[in-house]
C-alpha positions in Angstrom: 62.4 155.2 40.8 64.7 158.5 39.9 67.0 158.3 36.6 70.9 157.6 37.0 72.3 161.2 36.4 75.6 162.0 35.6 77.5 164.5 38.3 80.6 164.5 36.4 81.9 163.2 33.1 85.6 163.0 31.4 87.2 160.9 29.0 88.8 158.9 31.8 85.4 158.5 34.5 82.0 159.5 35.2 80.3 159.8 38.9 77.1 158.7 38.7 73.9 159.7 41.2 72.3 156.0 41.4 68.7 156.2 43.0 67.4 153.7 45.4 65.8 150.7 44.1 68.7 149.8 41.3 71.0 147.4 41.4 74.7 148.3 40.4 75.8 145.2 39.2 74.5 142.3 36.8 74.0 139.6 39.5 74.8 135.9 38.7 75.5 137.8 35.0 71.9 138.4 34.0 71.0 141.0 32.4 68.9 142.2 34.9 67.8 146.3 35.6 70.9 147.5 36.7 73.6 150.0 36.9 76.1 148.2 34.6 72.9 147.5 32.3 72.5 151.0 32.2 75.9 152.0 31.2 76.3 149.4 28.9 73.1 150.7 26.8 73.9 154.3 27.4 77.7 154.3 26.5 77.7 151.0 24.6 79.9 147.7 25.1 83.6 149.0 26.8 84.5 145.7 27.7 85.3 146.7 31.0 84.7 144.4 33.6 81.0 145.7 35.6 81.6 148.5 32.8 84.0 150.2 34.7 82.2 150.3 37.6 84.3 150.8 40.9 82.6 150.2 43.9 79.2 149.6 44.6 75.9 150.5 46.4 73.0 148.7 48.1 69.9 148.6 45.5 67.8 150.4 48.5 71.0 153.0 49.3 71.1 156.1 46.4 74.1 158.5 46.1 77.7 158.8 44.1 79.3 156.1 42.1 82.8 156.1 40.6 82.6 154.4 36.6 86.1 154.2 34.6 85.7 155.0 30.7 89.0 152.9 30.6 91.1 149.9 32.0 93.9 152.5 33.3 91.8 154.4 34.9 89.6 151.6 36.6 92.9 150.1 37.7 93.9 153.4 39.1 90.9 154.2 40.7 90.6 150.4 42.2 94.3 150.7 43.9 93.4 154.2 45.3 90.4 152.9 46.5 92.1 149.5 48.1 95.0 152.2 49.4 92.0 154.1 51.3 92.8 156.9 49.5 89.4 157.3 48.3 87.1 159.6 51.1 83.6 158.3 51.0 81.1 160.2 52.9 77.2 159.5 53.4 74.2 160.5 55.2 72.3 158.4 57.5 69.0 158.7 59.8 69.1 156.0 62.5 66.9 155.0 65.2 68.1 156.2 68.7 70.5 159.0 70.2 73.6 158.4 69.0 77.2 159.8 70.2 78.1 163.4 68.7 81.6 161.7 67.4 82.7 157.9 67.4 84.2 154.5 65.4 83.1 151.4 65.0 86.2 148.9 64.5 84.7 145.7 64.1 84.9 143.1 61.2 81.6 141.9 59.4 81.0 138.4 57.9 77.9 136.8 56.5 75.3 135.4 58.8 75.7 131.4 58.7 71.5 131.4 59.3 69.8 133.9 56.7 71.1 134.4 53.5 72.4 137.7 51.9 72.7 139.2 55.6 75.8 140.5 57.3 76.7 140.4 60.7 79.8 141.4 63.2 82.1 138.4 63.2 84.9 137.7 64.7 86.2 136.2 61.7 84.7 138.4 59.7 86.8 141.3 57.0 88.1 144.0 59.0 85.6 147.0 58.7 86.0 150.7 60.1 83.4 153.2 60.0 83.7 156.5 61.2 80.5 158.8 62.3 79.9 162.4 63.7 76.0 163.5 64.5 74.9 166.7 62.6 71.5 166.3 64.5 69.1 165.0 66.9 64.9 165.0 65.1 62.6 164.0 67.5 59.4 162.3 66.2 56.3 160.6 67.5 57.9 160.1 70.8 61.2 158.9 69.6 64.8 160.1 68.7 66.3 159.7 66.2 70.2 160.9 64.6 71.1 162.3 61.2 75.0 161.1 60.8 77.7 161.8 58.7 79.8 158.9 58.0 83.4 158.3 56.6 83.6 155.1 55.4 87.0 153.8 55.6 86.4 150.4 54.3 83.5 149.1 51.6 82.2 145.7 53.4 79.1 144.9 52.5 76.2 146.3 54.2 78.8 147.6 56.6 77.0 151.2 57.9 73.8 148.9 58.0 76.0 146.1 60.2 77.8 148.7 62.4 74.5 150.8 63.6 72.6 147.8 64.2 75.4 146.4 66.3 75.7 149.7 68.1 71.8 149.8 69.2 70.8 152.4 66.3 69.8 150.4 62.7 68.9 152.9 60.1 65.3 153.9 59.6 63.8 151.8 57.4 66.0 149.2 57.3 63.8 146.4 58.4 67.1 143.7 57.2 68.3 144.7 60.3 66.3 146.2 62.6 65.0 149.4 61.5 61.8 150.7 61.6 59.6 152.2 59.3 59.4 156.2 59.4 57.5 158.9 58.2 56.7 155.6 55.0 59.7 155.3 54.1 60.7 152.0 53.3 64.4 151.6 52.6 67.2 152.1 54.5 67.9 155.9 55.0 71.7 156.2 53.3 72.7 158.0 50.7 76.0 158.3 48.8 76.6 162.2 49.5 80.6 162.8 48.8 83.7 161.4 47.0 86.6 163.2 47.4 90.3 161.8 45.9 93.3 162.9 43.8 93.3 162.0 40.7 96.0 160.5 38.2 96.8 164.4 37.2 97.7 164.9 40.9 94.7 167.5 41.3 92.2 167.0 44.1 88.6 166.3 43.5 85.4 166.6 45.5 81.6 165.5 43.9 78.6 166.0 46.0 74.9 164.9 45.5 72.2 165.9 47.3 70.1 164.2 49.1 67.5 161.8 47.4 63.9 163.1 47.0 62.5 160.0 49.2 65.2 160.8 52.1 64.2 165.1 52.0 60.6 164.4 52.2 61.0 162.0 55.3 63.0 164.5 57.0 60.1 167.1 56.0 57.4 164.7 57.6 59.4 164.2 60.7 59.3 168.0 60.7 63.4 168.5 60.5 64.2 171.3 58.2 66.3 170.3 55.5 67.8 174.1 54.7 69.3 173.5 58.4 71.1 170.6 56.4 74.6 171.3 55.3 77.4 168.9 54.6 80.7 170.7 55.5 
């Protein structure tokens, strides 16, 4: 596993670069490996609830996280974030040729049968995910997409739900559907861009690269990543 490392820090927030295979949050409030554990041993104690932590991540999904260092700021950055005033872009492979630009609309709700699984329910949360394709790698006889996604709303596991729906689960993803490619074995998302105005009215963007795991896959599939760039 890579170290948390800190993309930005003020006295009001940080942006953390989580890396796959962490938890954010304390679950069931252990102490377990985490995020917040993290944080709390780094920074100390803020008694902050999650200390400060905004929004989450999958433990198998890496990328940028938004910590307050205070409750004015976590209640600021939690009302943007409700407000959808927060722009939350990440990178995803997934099985399949996708569409160049398109939605997904649909709302997500937990599957009655297997727990800790998501599905598209009718009366499910509302969930809207927004994707363009920045390219099309073809591999040991398959094709496969590298998307860009805006992520309107933060449902759980909702890129994972909406591209398995569609016909095109992430690589590696084997929750829901995904296949194993190129060895790697969680699902191929990453965190790669928060962008939001902040509470002195000045406009913000943080970017992370992509994870180490996620380059070299791309490498073995023979996709070059220097043809990669986020606009």
């Amino acid at each position: 596993m890579e170290e948390v490392k800190i993309v930005f820090e003020n006295n009001s927030y940080l942006v953390v670069n989580k890396p796959a295979g962490l938890v954010t949050t304390n679950e069931n409030g252990r102490e377990v490996e985490s995020l917040e554990l993290w944080l709390k041993n780094t920074y100390g104690d803020n008694g902050l609830r999650r200390q400060g932590i905004v929004h989450r991540l999958d433990k198998g999904t890496s990328g940028l996280l938004l910590v307050a260092k205070n409750q004015k700021y976590l209640d600021f950055l939690q009302k943007i974030i409700k407000e959808r005033k927060v722009k939350k872009t990440y990178i995803a492979l997934v099985g399949g040729e996708a569409s160049f630009k398109g939605s997904v609309d649909m709302p997500i709700g937990r599957n009655g049968h297997i727990f800790g699984k998501f599905g598209v329910k009718t009366e499910g949360k509302n969930a809207l995910t927004l994707f363009e394709r920045i390219a099309l790698v073809n591999y040991d006889g398959n094709k496969f997409s590298l998307l860009k996604i805006d992520l309107k709303t933060g449902r759980t596991h909702q890129i994972r739900v909406h591209f398995a729906y569609l016909g095109w689960p992430l690589v590696g993803d084997r929750i829901y559907g995904g296949k194993i490619v190129a060895g790697l074995e969680r699902p191929f998302l990453h965190s790669c861009e928060i962008n939001f105005t902040d509470m002195d009215e000045k406009e913000v963007v943080y970017k992370s690269d992509l994870a180490k795991d996620l380059k070299n896959t791309l490498k073995e599939m023979k996709y070059k990543t220097s043809n990669f760039k986020l606009q």
